[in-house]
C-alpha positions in Angstrom: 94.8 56.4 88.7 98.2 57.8 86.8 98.8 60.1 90.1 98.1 57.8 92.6 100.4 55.0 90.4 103.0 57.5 89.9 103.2 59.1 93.6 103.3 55.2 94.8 106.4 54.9 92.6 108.0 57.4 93.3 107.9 57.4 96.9 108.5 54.2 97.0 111.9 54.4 95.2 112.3 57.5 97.7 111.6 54.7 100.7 114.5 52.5 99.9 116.8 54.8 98.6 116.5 56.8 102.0 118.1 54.4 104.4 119.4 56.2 107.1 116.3 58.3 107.9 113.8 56.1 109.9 111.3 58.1 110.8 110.9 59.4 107.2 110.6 56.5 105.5 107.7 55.7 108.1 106.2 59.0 107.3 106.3 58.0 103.6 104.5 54.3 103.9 101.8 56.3 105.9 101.3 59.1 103.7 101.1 56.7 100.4 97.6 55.1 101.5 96.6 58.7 102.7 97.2 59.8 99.3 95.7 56.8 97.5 92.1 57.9 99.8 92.8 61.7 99.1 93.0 60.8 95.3 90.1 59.0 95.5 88.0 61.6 97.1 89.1 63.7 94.4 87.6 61.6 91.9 84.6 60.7 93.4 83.6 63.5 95.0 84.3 66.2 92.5 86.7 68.4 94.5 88.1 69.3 90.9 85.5 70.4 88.3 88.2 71.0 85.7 88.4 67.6 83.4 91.8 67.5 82.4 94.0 66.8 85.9 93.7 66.2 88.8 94.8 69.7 90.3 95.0 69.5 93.6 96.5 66.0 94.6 98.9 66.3 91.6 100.3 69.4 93.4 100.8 67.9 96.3 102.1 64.9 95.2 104.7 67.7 92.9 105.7 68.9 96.3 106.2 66.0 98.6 108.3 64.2 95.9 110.0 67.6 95.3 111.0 67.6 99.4 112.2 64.1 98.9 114.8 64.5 96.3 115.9 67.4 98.5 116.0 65.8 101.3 117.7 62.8 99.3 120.6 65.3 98.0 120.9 66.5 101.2 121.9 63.1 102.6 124.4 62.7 99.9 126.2 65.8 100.8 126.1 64.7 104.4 127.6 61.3 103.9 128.7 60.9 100.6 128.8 57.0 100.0 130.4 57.5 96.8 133.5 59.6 95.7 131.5 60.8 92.8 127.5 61.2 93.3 126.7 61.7 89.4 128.6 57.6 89.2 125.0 56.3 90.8 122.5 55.7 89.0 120.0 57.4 92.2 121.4 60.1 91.4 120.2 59.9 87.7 116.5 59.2 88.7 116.3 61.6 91.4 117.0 64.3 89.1 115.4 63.6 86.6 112.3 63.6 89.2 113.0 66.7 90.0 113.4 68.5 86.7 110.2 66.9 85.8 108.5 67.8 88.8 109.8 71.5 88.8 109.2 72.0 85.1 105.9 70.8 84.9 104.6 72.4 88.6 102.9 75.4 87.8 101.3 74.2 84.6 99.9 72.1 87.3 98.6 74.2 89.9 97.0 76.3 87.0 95.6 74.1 84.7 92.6 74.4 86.3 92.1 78.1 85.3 93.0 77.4 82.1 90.8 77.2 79.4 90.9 73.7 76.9 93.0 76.0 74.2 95.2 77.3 76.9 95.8 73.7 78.1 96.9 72.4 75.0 99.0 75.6 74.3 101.1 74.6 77.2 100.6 70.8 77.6 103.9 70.4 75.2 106.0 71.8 78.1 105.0 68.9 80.0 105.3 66.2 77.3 109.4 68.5 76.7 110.0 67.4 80.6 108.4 63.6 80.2 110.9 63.3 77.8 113.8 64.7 79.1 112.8 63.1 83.0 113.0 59.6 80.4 116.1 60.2 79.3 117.6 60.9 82.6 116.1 57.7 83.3 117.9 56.0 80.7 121.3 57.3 82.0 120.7 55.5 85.2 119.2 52.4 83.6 123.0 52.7 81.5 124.9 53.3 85.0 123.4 50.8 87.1 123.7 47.8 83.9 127.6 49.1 83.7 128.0 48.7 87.2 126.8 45.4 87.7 128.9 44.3 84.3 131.9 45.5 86.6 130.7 44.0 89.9 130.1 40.6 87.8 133.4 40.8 86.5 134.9 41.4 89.8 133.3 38.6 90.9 134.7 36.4 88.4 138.3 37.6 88.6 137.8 36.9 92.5 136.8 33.7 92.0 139.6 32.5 89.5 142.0 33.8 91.5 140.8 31.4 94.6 140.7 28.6 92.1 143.7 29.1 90.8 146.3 30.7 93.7 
């Protein structure tokens, strides 16, 4: 349920944040129900004997959002909306997608050959790149409030200057 909750998420962020690209952002509101049934399968069927994760649809899932913050920087560098592209807060959550994503994808794809001791031998790299894909949040959560504090206060000096000409 965490996968299919967290894919949904993320795409989703990934579906307004991509504008410009039509046909893309159709793609992704087809592929999120397509990955809710896949996920399910998965579950009930038993495609993954391994107990701990979900294997397969979490590597997917690692790999489409992964193409989408590419394709989301690649956008950026084609038409910049803003003179700096670390000053959005986007830019914040994207990456710290990715370095989660990237940090914690083979850990992923091989957790099912790894044995319980194994698994927890290596699930702190995971919980290292939670933490540090939280932070990154928190730097955007900090950019976007500071940017509406200064669009708010635009606003007001706007208005007192029309009150007051």
């Amino acid at each position: 349920l965490f996968t299919i909750v967290e894919f949904t998420c993320f795409s989703l962020f990934f579906y307004y944040t991509l504008s410009k690209l039509l046909l893309l952002r159709k793609t992704i509101l087809i592929i999120i129900p397509l990955f809710t049934i896949f996920c399910s399968a998965n579950l009930f069927l038993q495609f993954d004997k391994y107990d701990n994760l979900d294997t397969i649809p979490v590597t997917f899932q690692a790999i489409f959002i992964m193409s989408l913050c590419i394709i989301f920087f690649f956008e950026q560098i084609r038409n910049p909306n803003d003179l700096f592209i670390y000053s959005t807060s986007e830019f914040w959550i994207v990456t710290g997608i990715l370095i989660f994503l990237a940090g914690t994808f083979f850990i992923f794809i091989y957790s099912s050959s790894l044995t319980g001791e194994e698994f927890e031998q290596y699930w702190p790299i995971n919980n290292i790149f939670n933490t540090i894909k939280n932070l990154i949040f928190g730097i955007a959560v900090l950019i976007h409030g500071n940017k509406q504090k200064k669009n708010k206060k635009e606003l007001l000096d706007y208005q007192s200057i029309l009150e007051n000409p």
